[in-house]
VOGU-3710 file (C-alpha; in Angstrom, 3 decimals, decimal comma):
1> xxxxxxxxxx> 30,411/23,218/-23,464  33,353/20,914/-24,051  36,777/21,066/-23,024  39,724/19,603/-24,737  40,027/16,183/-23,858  43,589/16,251/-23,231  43,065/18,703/-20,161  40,300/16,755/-18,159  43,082/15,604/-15,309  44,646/19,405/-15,512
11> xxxxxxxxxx> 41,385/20,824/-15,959  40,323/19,527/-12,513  44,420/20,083/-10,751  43,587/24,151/-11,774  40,275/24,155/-10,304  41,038/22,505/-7,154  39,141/19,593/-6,991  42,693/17,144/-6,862  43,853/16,342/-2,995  45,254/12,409/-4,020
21> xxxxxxxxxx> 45,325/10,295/-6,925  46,560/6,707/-7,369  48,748/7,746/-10,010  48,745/10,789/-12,057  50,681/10,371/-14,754  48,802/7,782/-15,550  45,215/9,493/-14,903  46,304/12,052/-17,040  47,341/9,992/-19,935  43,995/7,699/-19,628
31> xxxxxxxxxx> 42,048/11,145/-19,675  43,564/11,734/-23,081  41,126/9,140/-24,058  37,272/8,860/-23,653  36,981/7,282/-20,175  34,745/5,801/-18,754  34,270/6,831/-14,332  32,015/6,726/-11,587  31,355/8,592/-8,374  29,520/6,336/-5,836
41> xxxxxxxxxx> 26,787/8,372/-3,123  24,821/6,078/-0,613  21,021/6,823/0,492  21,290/7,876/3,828  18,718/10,691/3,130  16,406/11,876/0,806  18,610/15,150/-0,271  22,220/15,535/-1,394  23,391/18,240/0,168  26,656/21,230/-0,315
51> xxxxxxxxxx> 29,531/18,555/1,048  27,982/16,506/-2,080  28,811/19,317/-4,383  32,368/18,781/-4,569  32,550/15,159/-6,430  29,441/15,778/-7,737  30,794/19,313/-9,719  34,027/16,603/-10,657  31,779/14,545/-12,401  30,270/17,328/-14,313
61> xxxxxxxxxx> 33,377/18,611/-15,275  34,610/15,479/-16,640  31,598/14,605/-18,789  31,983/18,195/-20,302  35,643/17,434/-21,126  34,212/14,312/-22,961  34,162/11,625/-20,892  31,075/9,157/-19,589  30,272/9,226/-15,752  28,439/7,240/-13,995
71> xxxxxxxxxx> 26,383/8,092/-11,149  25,953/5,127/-8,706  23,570/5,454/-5,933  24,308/3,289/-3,268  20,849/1,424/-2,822  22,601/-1,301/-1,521  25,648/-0,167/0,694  23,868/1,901/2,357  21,861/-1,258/3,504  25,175/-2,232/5,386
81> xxxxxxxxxx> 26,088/1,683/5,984  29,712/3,270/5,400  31,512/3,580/8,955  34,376/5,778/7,249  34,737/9,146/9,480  31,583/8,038/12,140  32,614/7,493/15,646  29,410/5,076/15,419  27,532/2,685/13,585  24,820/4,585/11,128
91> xxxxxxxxxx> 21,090/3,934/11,768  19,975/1,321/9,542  17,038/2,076/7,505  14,515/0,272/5,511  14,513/-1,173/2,038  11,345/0,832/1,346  13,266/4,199/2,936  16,079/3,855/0,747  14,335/3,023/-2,118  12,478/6,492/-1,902
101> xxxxxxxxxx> 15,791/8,418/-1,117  17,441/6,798/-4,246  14,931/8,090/-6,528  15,854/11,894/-4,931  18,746/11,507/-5,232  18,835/10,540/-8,588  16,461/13,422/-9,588  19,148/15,800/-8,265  22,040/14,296/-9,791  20,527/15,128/-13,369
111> xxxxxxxxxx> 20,180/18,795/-12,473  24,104/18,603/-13,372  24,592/15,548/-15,537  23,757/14,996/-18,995  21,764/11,577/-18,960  20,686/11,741/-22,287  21,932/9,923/-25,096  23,947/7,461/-23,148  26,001/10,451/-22,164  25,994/9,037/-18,448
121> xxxxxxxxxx> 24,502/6,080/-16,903  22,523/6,230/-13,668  22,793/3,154/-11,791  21,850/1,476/-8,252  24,320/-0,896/-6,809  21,411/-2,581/-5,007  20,436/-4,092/-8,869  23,561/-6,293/-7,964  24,390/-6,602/-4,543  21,345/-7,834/-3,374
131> xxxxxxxxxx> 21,596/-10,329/-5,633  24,921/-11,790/-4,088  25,728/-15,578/-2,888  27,450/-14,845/0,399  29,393/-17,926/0,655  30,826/-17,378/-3,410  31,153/-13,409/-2,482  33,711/-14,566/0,201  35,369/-17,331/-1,670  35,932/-14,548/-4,678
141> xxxxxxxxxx> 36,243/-11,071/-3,081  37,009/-11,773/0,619  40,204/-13,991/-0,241  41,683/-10,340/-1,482  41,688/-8,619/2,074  43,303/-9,333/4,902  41,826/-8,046/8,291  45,127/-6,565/9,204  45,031/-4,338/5,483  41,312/-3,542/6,966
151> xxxxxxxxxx> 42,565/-2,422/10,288  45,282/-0,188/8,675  42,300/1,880/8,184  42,195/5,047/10,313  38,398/4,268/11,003  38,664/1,132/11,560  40,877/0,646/13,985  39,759/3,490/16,243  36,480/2,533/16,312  37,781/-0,580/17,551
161> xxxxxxxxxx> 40,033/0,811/20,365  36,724/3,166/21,116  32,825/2,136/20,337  33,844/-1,029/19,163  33,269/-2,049/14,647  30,691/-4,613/13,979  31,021/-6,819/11,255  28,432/-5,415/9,292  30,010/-2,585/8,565  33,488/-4,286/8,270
171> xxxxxxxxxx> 32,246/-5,444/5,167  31,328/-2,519/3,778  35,172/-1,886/1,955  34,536/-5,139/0,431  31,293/-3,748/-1,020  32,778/-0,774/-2,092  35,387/-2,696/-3,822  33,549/-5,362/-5,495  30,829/-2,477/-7,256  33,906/-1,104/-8,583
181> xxxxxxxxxx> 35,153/-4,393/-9,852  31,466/-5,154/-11,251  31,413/-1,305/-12,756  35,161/-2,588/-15,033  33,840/-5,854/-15,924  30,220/-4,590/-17,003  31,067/-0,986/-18,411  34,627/-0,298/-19,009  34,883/1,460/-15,940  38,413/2,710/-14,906
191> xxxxxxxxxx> 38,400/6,173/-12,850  36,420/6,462/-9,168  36,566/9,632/-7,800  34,920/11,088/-4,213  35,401/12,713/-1,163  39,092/12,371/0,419  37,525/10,410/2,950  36,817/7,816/0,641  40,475/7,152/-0,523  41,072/3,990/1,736
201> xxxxxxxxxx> 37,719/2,215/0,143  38,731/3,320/-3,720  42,069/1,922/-3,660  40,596/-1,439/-1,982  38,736/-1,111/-5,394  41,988/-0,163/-7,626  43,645/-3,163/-6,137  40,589/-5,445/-6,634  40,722/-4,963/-10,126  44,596/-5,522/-10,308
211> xxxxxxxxxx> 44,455/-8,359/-8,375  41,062/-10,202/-10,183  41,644/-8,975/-14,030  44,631/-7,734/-13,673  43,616/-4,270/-14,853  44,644/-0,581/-14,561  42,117/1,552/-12,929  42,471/4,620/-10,588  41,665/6,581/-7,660  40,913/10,071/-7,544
221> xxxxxxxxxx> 40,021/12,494/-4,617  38,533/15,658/-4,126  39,843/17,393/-0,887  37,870/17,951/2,531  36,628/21,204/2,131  36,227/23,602/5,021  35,648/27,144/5,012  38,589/30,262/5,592  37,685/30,249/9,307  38,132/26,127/9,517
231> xxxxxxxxxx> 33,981/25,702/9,645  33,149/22,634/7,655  31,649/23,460/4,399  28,371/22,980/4,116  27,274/23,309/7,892  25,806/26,594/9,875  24,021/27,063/13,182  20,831/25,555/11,712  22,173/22,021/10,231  23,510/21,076/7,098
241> xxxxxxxxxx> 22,444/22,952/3,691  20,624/20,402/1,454  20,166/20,834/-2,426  16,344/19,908/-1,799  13,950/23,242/-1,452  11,583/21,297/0,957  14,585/21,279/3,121  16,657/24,662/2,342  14,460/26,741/0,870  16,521/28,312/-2,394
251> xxxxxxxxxx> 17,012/32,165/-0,703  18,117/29,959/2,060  20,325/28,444/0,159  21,234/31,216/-1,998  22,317/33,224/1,080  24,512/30,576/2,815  25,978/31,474/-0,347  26,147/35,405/-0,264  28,114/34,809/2,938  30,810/33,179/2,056
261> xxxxxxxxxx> 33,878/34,676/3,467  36,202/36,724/1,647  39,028/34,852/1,640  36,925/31,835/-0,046  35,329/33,062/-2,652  37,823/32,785/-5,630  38,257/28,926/-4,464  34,123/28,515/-4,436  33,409/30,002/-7,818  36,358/27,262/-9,158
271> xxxxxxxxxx> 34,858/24,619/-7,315  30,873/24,859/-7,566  30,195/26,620/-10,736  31,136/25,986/-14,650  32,861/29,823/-15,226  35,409/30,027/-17,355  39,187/30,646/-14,843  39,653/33,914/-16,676  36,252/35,195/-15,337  36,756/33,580/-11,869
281> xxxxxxxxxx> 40,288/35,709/-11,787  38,464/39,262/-12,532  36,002/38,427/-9,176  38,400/37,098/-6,872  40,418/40,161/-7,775  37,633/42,858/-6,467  38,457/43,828/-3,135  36,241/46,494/-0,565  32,545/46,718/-1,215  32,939/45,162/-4,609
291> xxxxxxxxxx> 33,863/42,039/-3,644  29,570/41,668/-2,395  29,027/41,441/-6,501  31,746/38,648/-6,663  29,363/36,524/-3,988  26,519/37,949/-6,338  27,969/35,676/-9,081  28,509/32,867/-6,804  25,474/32,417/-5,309  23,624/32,937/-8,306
301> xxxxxxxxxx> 25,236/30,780/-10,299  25,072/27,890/-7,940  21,681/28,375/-6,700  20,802/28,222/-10,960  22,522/24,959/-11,162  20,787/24,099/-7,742  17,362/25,217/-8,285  16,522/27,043/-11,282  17,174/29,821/-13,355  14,143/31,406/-12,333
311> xxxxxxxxxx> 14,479/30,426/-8,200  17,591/32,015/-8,701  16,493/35,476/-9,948  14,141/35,807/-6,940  16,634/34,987/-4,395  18,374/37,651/-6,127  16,328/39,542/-5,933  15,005/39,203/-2,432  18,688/38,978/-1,119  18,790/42,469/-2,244
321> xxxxxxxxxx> 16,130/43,768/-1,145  16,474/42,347/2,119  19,673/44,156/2,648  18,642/47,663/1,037  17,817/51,045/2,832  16,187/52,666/0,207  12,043/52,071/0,259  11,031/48,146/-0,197  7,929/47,404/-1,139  5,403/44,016/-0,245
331> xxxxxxxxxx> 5,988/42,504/-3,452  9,628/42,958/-3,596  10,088/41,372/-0,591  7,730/38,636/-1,019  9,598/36,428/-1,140  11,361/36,172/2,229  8,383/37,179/4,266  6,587/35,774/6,735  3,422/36,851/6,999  1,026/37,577/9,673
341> xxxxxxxxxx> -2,422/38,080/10,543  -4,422/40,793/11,850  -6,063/37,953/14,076  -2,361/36,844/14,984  -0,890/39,904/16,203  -4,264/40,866/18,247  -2,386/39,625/20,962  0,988/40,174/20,034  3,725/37,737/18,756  6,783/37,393/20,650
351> xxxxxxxxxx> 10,173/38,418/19,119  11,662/34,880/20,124  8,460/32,514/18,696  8,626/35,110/15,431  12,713/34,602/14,574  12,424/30,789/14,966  9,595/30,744/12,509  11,087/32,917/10,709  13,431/30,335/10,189  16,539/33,044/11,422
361> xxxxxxxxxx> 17,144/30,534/14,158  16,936/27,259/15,743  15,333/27,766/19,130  13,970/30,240/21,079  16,508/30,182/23,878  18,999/31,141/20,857  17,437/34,732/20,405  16,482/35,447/23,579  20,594/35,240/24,050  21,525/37,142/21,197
371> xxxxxxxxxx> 18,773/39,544/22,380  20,649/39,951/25,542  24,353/40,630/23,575  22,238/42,769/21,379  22,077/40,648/18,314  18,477/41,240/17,288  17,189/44,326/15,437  13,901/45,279/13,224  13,482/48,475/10,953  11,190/49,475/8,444
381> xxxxxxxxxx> 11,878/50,038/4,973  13,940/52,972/3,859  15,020/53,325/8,062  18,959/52,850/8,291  20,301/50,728/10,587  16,897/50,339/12,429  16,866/49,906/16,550  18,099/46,861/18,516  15,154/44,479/20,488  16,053/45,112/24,361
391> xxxxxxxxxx> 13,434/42,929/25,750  13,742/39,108/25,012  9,679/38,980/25,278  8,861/41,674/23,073  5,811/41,226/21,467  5,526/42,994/18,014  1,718/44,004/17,325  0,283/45,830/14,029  1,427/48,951/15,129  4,641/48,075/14,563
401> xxxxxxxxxx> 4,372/47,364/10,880  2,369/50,447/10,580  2,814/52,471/7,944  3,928/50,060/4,859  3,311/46,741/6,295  6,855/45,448/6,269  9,497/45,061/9,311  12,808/43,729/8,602  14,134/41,551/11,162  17,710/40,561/11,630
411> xxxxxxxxxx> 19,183/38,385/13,950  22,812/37,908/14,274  25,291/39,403/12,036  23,815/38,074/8,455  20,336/36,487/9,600  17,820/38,536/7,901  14,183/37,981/7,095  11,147/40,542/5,800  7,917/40,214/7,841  4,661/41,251/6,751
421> xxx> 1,402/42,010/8,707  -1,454/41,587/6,039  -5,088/42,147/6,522
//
């Protein structure tokens, strides 16, 4: 699907992905135009995860209005590491471990970009910053900053005051900067975009390329999201949520999703799926128990673009009947069980050692607390609300799974998992 061409800038101001650009009148009129833009992520890890969905979504977006993104993974700056919002230096990894998360991350990146058809390039800034001449890098690109400019830098200069910058990772503005300048001179480049923590390091790049070619180019950022109650997005009480199923399994990932909070979920269907606005206004205007089908559509539709049409269905699926009353059976619920043995609950299996495998939470100390405000529960299929776990060392047994087989077990408010005893 393509949008007019003329609307790209707009397109992106309606949906809410616009917290600062360099210049918008500008931006818009260049986004009249086929334009050519990048978005820049760094290999710290092996998975993208939902703070990457943001800029990544903005690229999407503005290849389906008709423009060409570029998706640069940052094989080489993340050799040096970007200090911007770290109250310490990053741990440096190996050429061979960023190497393998580049080649992740680039996987996931075409699960939303059209790389076909030189419809996008995919490119690794390692391909030509590893191939720098230190003393000509300085004598070309360093001349254009001053280390005041870099200490104007919120980052920057309270690291300084605090943990104290190295140099290493001074530098890494300049890298920034110079791919930029490289992505203009080699591909026609004119638009970055990224997170609004970024927005120091793109204009470094803007002015680069004013300053060396004495081009137009521009900055544009997405805001910081966080959620209705001020969490940041992205982030629960186990760790971050990652795009990659080794690491969030999809219903995982499909239910951080289901919870969103009311108040967010018009401004998450604009921002992480490809619905048309007149659709998003019909689900952000249900209200009561119909605003659950509104979440429906959300997590759905970005667990599809995530994982899968098909992955999507069955988290569906098992979402539901994870949080129905009326008679579930094995296979239904398949697909959020945990299953065990006759030989493993011989002995019993203790309600703390069962939630944490469970994956419901991240340590055993964790439920035994909520055990003790109340906060853990199990019922059987078509029971209604089920009976709260009292003793922090209960130990669950076959007898009670008897008669179906299935227990549901929640802990906390929305932490909810079926558990099967098979033979």
């Amino acid at each position: 699907m393509r949008h007019d061409m003329g609307s790209g800038f707009d397109l992106l101001v309606e949906r809410g992905f616009v917290s600062q650009s360099s210049n918008d009148d500008g931006l818009r009129a260049a986004l009249r135009e086929p334009t050519t833009l990048y978005l820049g992520i760094d290999a710290t890890a092996a998975s993208l995860h939902v703070g990457h969905l943001v800029t990544v979504m903005m690229l999407a977006h503005l290849q389906r209005a008709g423009h060409r993104p570029i998706a640069l993974v940052g094989g080489g700056t993340t050799m040096v590491g970007d200090p911007s919002g770290r109250t310490k230096m990053r741990q440096l990894l190996t050429r061979e471990e960023i190497a393998r998360n580049a080649e992740s991350i680039k996987a996931q990146l075409s699960q939303f970009v059209d790389f076909s058809n030189g419809r996008a390039l995919m490119l690794d800034n390692a391909d030509w910053l590893l191939r720098l001449q230190y003393v000509d890098f300085l004598r070309e690109i360093g001349r254009h900053f001053s280390v005041n400019q870099l200490l104007q830098h919120e980052t920057y200069r309270e690291r300084l005051q605090s943990t104290g910058l190295s140099f290493l990772e001074l530098n890494y503005v300049l890298l920034q900067a110079y791919d930029f300048l490289y992505l203009y001179r080699e591909h026609g480049c004119r638009l970055q975009i990224g997170g609004g923590d970024q927005w120091f390091n793109i204009l470094a790049g803007v002015e680069l390329i004013r300053r060396v070619e004495g081009g137009a180019a521009f900055a544009l950022v997405a805001p910081l999201l966080t959620t209705a109650s001020g969490a940041k997005m992205g982030k629960t009480a186990e760790g971050a949520v990652w795009l990659s199923a080794a690491q969030t399994p999809p219903y995982d990932f499909y239910q951080f999703w289901i919870n969103t909070e009311d108040a967010d979920v018009g401004r998450f269907l604009r921002l992480f799926t490809f619905l048309p606005l007149h659709e998003i206004r019909r689900l952000e205007s249900l209200t009561g128990a119909e605003l659950r089908s509104a979440k429906e559509v959300l997590a759905f539709e970005v667990t599809r673009l995530v994982h899968g049409e098909r992955e999507a269905e069955r988290a569906t699926a098992s979402s539901r009947a994870a949080f129905a009353v009326d008679t579930v059976t094995l296979s239904e619920a398949a697909e959020v069980a945990l299953s065990l043995s006759t030989a493993q609950l011989a002995g019993g299996v203790e309600i703390d050692e069962l939630a944490v495998s469970a994956g419901l939470a991240a340590s055993k100390a964790e439920v035994r607390r909520l055990v003790k405000q109340g906060g853990v529960s199990l019922k059987h299929a078509g029971e209604g609300a089920g009976h709260r776990v009292s003793d922090p060392h209960h130990r669950l047994t076959q007898a009670d799974f008897e008669p179906d087989g299935l227990l549901l077990l929640q802990v906390g408010k929305k932490r909810r998992r079926w558990i099967a005893a098979t033979a």
